[in-house]
C-alpha positions, 0 to 999 in steps of 0.5 A: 500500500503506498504511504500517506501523508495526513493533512490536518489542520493546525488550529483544531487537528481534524483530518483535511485529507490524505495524500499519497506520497510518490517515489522518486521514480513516479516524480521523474516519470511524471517530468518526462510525461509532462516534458513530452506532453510540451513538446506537442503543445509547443507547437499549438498556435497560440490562439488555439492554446487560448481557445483550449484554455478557455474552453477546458476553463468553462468546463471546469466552472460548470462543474 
């Protein structure tokens, strides 16, 4: 089971959340992920890029 690292809160040490703790094989795979993922949205024309941001933003709001 992959370790946790429990967030409380200072000022009264209710449990907020869990979050899980990563390797440092999970940390440089997700710098390569996020390295190739930029070299293909480097090369999205800007106006597309906003025009993804601001739809992919919409999306969220809505949530």
């Amino acid at each position: 089971m992959a370790n946790v690292l429990q967030v409380k809160n200072p000022a009264t040490g209710t449990l907020i959340q869990g979050v899980r703790l990563h390797t440092e094989e999970d940390i440089r795979q997700a710098l390569r992920n996020g390295h190739e993922g930029f070299k293909k949205w480097r090369k999205v024309h800007a106006h597309e890029r906003s025009r993804l941001l601001q739809q992919w933003s919409d999306l969220i709001k809505e949530q």
